[in-house]
C-alpha positions as CSV (number, residue, x, y, z in Angstrom):
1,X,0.0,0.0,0.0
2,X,1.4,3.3,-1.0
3,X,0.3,5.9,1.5
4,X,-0.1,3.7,4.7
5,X,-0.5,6.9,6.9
6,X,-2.7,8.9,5.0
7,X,-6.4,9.0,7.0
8,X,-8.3,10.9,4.0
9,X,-7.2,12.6,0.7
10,X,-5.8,16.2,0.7
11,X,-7.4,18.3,-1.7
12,X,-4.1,20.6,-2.8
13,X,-4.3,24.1,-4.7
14,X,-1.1,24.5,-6.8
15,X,0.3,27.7,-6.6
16,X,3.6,29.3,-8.9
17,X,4.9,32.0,-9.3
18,X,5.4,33.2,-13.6
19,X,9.3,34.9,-14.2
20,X,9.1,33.3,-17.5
21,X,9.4,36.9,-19.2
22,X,12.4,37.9,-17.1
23,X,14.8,35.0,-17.3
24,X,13.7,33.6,-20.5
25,X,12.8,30.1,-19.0
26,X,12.2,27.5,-21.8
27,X,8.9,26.1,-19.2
28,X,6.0,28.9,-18.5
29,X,4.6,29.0,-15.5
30,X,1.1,27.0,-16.8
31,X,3.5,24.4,-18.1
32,X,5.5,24.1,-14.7
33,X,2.5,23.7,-13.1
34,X,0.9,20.5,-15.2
35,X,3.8,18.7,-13.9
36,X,3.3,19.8,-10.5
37,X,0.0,18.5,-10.6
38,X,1.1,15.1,-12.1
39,X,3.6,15.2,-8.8
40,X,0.7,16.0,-6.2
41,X,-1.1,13.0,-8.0
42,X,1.6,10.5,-7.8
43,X,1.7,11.6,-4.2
44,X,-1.8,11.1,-3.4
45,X,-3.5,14.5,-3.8
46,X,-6.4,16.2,-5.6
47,X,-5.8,19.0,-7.4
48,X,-8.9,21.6,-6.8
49,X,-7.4,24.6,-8.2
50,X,-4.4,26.6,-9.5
51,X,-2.9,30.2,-8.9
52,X,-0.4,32.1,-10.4
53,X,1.4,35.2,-10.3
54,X,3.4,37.3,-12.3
55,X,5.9,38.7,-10.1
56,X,9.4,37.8,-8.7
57,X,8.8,37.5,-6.2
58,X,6.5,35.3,-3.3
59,X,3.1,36.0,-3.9
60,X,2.0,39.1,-2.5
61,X,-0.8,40.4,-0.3
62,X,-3.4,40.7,-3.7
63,X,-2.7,37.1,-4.5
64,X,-3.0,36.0,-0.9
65,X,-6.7,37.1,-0.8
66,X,-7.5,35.8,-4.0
67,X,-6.1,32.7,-2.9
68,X,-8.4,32.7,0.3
69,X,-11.3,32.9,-1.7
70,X,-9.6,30.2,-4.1
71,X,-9.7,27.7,-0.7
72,X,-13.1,28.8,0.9
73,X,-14.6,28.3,-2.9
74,X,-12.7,24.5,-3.4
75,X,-12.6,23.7,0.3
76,X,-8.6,23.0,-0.2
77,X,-7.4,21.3,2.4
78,X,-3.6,22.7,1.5
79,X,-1.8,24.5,-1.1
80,X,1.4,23.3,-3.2
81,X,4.0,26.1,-4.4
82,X,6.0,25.2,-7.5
83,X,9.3,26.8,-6.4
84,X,11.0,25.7,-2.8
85,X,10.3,28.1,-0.1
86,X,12.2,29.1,2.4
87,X,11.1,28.6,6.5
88,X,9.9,32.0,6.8
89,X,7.9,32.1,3.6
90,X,6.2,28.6,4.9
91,X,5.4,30.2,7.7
92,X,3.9,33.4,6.9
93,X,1.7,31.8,4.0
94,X,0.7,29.1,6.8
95,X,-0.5,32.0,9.0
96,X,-2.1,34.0,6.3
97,X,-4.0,31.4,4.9
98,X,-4.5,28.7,7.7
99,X,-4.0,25.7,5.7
100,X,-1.4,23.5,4.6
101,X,1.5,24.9,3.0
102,X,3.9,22.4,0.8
103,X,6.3,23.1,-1.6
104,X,7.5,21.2,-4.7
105,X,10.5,19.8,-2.7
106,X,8.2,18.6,-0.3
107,X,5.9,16.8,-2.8
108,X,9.1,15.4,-5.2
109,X,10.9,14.0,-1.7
110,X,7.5,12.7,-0.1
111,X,7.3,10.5,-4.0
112,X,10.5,9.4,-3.3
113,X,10.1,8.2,0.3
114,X,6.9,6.4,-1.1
115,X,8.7,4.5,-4.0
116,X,12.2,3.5,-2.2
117,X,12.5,0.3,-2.7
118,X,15.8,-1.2,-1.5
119,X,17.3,-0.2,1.9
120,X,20.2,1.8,0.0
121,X,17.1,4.1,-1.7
122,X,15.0,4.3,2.0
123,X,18.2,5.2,3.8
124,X,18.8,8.0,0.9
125,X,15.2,9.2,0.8
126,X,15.5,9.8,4.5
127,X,18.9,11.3,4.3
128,X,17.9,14.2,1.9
129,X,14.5,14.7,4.5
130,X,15.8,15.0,6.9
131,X,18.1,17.5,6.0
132,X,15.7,19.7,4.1
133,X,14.0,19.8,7.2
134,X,16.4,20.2,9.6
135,X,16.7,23.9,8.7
136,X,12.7,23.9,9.3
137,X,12.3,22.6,13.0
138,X,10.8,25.4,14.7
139,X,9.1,23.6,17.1
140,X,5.0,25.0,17.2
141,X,6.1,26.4,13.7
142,X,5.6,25.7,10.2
143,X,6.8,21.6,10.1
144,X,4.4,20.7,13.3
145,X,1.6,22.1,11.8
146,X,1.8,19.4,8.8
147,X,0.0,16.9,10.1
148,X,-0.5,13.4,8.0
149,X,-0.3,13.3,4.0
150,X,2.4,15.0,1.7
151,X,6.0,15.8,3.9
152,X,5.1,13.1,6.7
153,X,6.5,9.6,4.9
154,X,9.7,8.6,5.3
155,X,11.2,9.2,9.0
156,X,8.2,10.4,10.1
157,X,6.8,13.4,12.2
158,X,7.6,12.4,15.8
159,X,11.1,11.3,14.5
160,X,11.8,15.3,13.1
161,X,10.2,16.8,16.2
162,X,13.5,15.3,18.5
163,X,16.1,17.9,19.0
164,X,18.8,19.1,16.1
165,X,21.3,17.2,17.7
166,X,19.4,14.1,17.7
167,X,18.8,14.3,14.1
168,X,22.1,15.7,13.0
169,X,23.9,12.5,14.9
170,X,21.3,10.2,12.7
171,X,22.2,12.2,9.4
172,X,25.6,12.0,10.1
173,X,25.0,8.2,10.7
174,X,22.8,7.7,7.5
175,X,26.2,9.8,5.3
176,X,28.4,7.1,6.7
177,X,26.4,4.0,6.0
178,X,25.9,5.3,2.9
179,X,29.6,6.2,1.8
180,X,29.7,2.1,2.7
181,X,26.9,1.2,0.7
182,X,29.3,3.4,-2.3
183,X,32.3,1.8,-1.6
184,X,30.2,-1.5,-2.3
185,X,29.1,0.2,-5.4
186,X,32.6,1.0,-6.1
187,X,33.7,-2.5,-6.3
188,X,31.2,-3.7,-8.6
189,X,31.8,-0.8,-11.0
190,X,35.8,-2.6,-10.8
191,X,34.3,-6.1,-11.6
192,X,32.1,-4.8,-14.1
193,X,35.6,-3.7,-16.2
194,X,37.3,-6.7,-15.4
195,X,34.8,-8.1,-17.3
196,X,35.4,-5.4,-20.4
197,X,32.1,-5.4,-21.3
198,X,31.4,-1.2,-22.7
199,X,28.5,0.2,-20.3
200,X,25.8,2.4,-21.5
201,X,24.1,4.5,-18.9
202,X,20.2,5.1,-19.8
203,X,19.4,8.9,-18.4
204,X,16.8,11.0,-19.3
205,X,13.5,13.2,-18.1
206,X,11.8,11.3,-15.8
207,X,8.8,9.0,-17.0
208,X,10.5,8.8,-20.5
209,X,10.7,4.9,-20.5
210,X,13.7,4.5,-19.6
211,X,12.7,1.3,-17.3
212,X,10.3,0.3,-20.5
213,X,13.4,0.3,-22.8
214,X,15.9,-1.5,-20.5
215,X,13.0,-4.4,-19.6
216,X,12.2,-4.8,-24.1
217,X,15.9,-5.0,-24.5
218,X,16.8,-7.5,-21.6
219,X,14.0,-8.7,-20.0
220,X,14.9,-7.0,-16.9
221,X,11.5,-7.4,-15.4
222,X,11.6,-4.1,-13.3
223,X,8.9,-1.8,-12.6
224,X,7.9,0.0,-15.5
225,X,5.0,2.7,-14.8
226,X,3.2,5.7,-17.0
227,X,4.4,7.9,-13.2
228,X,6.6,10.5,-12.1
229,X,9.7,8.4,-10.6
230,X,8.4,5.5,-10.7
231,X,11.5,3.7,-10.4
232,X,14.0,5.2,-8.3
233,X,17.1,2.2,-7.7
234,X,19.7,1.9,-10.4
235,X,19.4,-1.6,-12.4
236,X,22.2,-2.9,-14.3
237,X,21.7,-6.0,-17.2
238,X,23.5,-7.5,-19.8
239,X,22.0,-6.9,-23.1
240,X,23.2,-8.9,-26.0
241,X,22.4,-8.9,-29.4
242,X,23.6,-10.8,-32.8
243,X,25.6,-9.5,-35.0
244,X,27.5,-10.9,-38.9
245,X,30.4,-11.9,-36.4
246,X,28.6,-13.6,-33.7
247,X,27.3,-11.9,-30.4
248,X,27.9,-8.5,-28.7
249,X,27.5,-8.4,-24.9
250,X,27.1,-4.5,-23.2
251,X,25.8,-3.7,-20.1
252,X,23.1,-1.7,-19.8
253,X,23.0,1.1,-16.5
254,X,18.9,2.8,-15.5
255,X,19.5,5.7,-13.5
256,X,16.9,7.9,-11.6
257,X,15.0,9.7,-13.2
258,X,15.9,13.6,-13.6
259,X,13.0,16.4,-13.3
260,X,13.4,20.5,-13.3
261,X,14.4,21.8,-9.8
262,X,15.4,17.9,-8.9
263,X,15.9,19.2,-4.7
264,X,19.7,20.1,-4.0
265,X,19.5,18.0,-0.8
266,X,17.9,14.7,-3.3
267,X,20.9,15.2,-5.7
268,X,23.6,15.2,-2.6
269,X,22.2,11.7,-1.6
270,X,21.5,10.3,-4.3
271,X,24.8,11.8,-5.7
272,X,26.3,8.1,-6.1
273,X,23.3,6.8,-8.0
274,X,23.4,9.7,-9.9
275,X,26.7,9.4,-10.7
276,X,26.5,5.9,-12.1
277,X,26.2,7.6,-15.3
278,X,29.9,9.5,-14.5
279,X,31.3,5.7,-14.7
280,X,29.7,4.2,-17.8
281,X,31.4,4.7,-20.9
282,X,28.4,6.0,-22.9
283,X,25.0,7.7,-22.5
284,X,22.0,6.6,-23.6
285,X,19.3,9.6,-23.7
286,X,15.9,8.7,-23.8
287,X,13.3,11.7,-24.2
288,X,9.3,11.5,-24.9
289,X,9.3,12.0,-28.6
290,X,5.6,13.0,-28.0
291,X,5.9,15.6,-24.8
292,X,5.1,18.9,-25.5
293,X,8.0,20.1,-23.5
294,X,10.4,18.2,-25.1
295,X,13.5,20.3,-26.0
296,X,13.1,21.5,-22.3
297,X,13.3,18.2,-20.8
298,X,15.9,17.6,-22.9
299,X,17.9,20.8,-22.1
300,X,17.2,19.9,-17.7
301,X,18.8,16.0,-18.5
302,X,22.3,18.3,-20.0
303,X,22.1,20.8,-17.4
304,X,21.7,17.4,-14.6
305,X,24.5,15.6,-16.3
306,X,27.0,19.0,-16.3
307,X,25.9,19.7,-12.5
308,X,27.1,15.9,-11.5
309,X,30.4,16.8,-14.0
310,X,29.1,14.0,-16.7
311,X,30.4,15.7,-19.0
312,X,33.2,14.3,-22.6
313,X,30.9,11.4,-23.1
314,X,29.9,10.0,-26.3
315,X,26.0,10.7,-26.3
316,X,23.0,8.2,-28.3
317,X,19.9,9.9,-27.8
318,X,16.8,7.5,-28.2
319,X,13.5,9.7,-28.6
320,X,11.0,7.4,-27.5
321,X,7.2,6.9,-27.7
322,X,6.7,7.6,-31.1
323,X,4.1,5.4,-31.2
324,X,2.0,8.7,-29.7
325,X,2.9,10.7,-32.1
326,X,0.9,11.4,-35.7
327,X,2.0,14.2,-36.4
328,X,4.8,14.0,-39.6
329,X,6.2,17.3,-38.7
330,X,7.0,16.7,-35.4
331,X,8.5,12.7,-36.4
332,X,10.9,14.9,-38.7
333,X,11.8,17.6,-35.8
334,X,13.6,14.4,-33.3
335,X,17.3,15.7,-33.8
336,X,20.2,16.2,-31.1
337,X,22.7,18.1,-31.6
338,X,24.6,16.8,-28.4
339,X,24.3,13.0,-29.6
340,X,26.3,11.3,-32.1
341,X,23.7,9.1,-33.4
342,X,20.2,9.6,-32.6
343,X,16.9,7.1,-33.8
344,X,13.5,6.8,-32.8
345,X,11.6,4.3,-31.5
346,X,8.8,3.5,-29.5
347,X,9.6,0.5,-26.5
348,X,6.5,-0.5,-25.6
349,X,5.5,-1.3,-29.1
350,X,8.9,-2.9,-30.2
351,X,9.1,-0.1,-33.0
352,X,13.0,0.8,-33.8
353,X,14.8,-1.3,-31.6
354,X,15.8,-3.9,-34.4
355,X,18.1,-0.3,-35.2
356,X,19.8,0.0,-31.8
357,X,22.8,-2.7,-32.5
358,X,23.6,-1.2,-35.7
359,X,23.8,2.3,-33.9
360,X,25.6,1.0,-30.7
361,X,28.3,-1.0,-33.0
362,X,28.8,2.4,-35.0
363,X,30.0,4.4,-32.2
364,X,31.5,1.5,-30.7
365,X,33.5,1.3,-33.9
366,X,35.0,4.9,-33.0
367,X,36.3,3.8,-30.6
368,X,38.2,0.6,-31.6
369,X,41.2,-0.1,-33.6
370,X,41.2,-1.9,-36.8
371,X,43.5,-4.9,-36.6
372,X,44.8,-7.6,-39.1
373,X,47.0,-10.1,-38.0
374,X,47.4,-14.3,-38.4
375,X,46.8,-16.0,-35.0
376,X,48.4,-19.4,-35.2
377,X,46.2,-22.4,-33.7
378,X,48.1,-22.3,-30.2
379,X,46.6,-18.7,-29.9
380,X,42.8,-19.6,-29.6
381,X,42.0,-18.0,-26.6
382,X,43.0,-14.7,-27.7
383,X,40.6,-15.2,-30.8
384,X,38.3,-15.9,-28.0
385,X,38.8,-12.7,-26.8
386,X,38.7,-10.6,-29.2
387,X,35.2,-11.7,-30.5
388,X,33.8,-11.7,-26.8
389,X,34.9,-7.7,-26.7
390,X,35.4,-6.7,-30.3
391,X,34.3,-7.1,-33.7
392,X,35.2,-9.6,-36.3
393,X,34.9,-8.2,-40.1
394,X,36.8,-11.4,-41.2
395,X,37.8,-14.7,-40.2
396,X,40.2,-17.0,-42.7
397,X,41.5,-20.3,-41.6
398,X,44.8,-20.6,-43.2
399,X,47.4,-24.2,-43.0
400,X,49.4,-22.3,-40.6
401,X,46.9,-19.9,-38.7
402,X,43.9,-18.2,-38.6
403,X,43.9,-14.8,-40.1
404,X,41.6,-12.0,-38.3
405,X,40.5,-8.5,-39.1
406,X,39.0,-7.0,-36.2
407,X,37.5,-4.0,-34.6
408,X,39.2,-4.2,-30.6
């Protein structure tokens, strides 16, 4: 059960705040808002209304009383602002209007906390609450008067209402279990290139398919839903696929999702599952082909990657879910100028992925050196070898050898 300490739904009114015009932001305020609402439903809230403001700054006093009559008129049992706000700003909204306040950190880290799955994911979750509200304590003040619902999952009200020491002495003991859980991570990153095998990180917008695409191309069998961070644990799989030479093994990295203002606090504890995509030797971009706010998803998924410093790597960008799209004109707009090689497909229907190998082995290719050389019988494993992690173009058997041209 999802929300197992929720009593009765929260009816939510989202509330932004439109700079658009002033620092030429590729998502309008209306746009920002959709996905907020599509957060405050994966969290378990109704949407009864919206507000926004042109300012820029914090709603002001005309807007507060407009928003009154906005919650007397929906009976909204809280509002939801699509920007962070700070303790005081929680506050003095909470005293103005005498209702719920949440913010969009709130709501992104309550999904989280709801969808950790594995005890590295919970102890991470838990981390980056209870540092965001560490700064928020104020004992009668703004976090007590929260309640059940959105911002309680996770470690919990009664947990956050112990003294700052308390909960810095558990944060500082989450950081170091983690740093353990990343030194495990560490070594499996160091078997993984033992084994040679190239790895592709899959990153991308969140609720792209990138879970779809990794379960059609190896049968992964992990959780693949049409909702915002649905998936939240990094998932690695081999993914093989014939080729005129024989078989080509990769690995195959999913990553957590990435969504605009993904919370600072989420980012420094998820950092190592972030950063998964730091160690792979290629990217693999998925967007929605068919998302209206396509280039900007596209442009947060760079701007994520250059703040974790992912940055010199060989890019494929996969739009996806072109099986929603009718529209010629936009089929004949899916370019990247970041990627190498970009092709669409759609992974729930299967459509384009029969193209992937051929794409993967060209850039592989790049990277390779083109050998020729005569192998003599005694040298069989080091044939072996180079088909298991490069590329045969020819194969002669000669009296006194084995002649090979290869990609390695």
């Amino acid at each position: 059960m999802m929300h197992e300490n929720r009593e009765e739904l929260e009816y939510v009114i989202l509330v932004a705040v439109d700079v658009s015009s002033q620092n030429m932001n590729t998502y309008d305020a209306d746009n920002s808002l959709d996905e907020l609402a599509e957060l405050a439903d994966t969290a378990g809230a109704v949407v009864v209304g919206r507000l926004v403001q042109k300012l820029a700054t914090y709603i002001g006093s005309g807007k507060i009383d407009e928003l009154k009559i906005l919650i007397n008129a929906t009976n909204a049992t809280g509002i939801i602002t699509d920007d962070e706000l700070s303790p005081s700003q929680m506050a003095n909204l909470s005293r103005e209007l005498d209702v719920k306040v949440m913010d969009r950190t709130m709501v992104i880290l309550d999904i989280f906390a709801a969808h950790a799955r594995t005890s590295e994911g919970k102890m991470q979750v838990e981390l980056a609450q209870l540092e965001y509200r560490l700064s928020r304590l104020t004992g009668k003040g703004t976090m007590s008067r929260l309640g059940g619902g959105i911002g309680t999952r996770g470690p919990g009200e009664k947990k956050l209402e112990q003294d700052r020491r308390v909960i810095r002495k558990r944060v500082a003991q989450l950081k170091r279990e983690i740093n353990d859980m990343t030194s495990h991570r560490e070594t499996t990153r160091k078997s993984r290139e033992r084994g040679r095998y190239p790895v592709f990180a899959i990153v991308g917008y969140t609720n792209v398919g990138k879970s779809t695409l990794l379960n059609a191309l190896t049968g992964a069998g992990i959780l693949a839903e049409d909702k915002l961070f649905a998936t939240l644990d990094t998932t690695t799989r081999v993914y093989e696929y014939k080729k005129a030479s024989g078989k080509q093994k990769i690995l195959l990295t999913d990553t957590v999702g990435f969504i605009r203002k993904l919370p600072h606090d989420l980012i420094d504890a998820f950092r190592s599952t972030l950063e998964e995509a730091k160690y792979a030797d290629y990217i693999l971009h998925v967007v929605d082909a068919s998302s209206d706010n396509r280039d900007a998803e596209m442009k947060v998924a760079y701007n994520t990657l250059d703040t974790l410093g992912i940055t010199g790597k060989k890019i494929i960008t996969i739009f996806n879910k072109i099986d929603k799209i009718t529209d010629d004109d936009m089929r004949m707009g899916l370019f990247d100028l970041r990627a190498v090689k970009y092709l669409s497909i759609s992974a729930k229907e299967g459509t384009g992925l029969n193209e992937l190998p051929d794409v993967i082995d060209s850039v592989l290719r790049e990277d390779r050196h083109l050998i020729e050389r005569l192998f003599g019988y005694n040298e069989m494993s080091a044939i072996a070898e180079i088909k298991r992690n490069g590329e045969v173009i020819e194969e002669e058997y000669l009296d006194d050898g084995i002649r090979i041209r290869a990609y390695v």
